[in-house]
Steps between C-alpha positions, in 0.01 A plus 500: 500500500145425624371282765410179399248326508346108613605376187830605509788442659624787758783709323730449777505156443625486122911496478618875399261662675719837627297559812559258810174661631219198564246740418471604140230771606748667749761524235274663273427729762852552557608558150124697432568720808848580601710379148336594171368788632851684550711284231681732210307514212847308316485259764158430408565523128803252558286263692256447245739435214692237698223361592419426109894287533449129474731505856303800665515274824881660497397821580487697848187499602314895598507458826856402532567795241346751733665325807855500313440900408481596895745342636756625236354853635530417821864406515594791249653260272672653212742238361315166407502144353279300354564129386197355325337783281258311244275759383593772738210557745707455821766731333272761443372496814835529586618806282173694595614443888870663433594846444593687221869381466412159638649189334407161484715194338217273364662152389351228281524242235200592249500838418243426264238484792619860629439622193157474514492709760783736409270749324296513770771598756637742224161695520519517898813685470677293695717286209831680609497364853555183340823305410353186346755215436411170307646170582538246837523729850787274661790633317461840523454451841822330542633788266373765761600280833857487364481921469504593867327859356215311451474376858204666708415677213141424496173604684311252394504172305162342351559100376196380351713226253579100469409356848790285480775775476344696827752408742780525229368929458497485895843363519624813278206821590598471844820678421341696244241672717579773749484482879161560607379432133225245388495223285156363384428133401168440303300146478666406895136324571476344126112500415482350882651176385753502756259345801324254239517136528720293294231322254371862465427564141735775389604618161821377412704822485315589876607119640817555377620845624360460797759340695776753404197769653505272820920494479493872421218574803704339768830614401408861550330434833838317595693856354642740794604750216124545459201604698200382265123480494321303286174641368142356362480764213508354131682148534673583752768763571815495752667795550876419658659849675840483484668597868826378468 
């Protein structure tokens, strides 16, 4: 992604953009600097075939990858989720974060799309930390709320799915994740949408999630169950501790 130029309109301003940044240079610098230069060599392999997909604006985007691979380090997380998958990138990132015998339950309705990056993930060595299961998230989630076993039984939950079902995954992760254990939302800031004016000219599929991002924003700043904090990295990230 280059600066642009005169002629052209600033990247940040076109719909999909993944960075939030008003500065296309600085993001270049970030990715040039501090991101590309320490991503996996599969990370960077699976970034560059998705990014041949006709949806690549579905993916994770590096910095959020790199960001994502941290934290799970940082709060030793061994037992994962991930709803969303597409092509994989986040749930590399993810698998190359966990330990050996780390497991992650990766949930979504096209399988086809994961696919493309199964081979990928295969050569990383990291295939067998996955539990891949095709088809809609919501009723194996009520499956697993009705199991008490499955109650606190996760580190850490990544949701990076249909806007409109947010609140219906918080509604049934919150007694799925452990005390003390994290649950990340992805797109909370929606390509910066969220503060523009009504007669704004928004692609249709932005205009119309938006509001269940504005219903899903403010319900988790109203959530005592939760401490959260909502970050400018990709399109937006919150990250909800559970503390009771």
């Amino acid at each position: 992604m280059a600066a642009t130029g005169d002629a052209q309109p600033a990247k940040h301003q076109e719909v999909g953009h993944k960075s939030l940044l008003q500065s296309d240079a600085l993001y270049q610098y970030i990715l040039e600097t501090s991101v590309y230069p320490r991503e996996p060599e599969s990370m960077k392999e699976l970034r560059e075939v998705t990014a041949k997909h006709p949806w690549n604006l579905m993916t994770t985007s590096a910095d959020e990858g790199q960001f994502l691979n941290l934290l799970l380090k940082l709060i030793n997380a061994k037992n994962t989720m991930e709803i969303g998958v597409y092509t994989g990138y986040s749930l590399l990132s993810t698998a190359l974060a966990l330990p050996e015998d780390g497991k992650i339950l990766a949930l979504d309705i096209n399988r086809e799309n994961y696919e493309i990056g199964l081979p990928i993930i295969e050569k990383a060595g990291v295939a067998h930390k996955i539990d891949f299961r095709e088809g809609p998230a919501l009723p194996l989630l009520d499956q697993m709320v009705d199991d008490v076993t499955f109650h606190g039984s996760f580190d850490f939950i990544f949701v990076d799915a249909d806007k409109d079902n947010y609140l219906n995954y918080h509604k049934r992760l919150i007694d799925l994740v452990k005390i003390g254990g994290v649950i990340g939302y992805d797109n909370t800031l929606w390509n910066g949408s969220l503060v523009a004016p009504p007669d704004a000219p928004l692609r249709k599929y932005v205009r119309y999630y938006r509001d269940f991002v504005l219903e899903l924003n403010k319900a988790l700043a109203a959530d005592s169950r939760v401490e959260i904090c909502q970050l400018p990295v990709g399109d937006g990230i919150t990250l909800c501790r559970r503390i009771s």
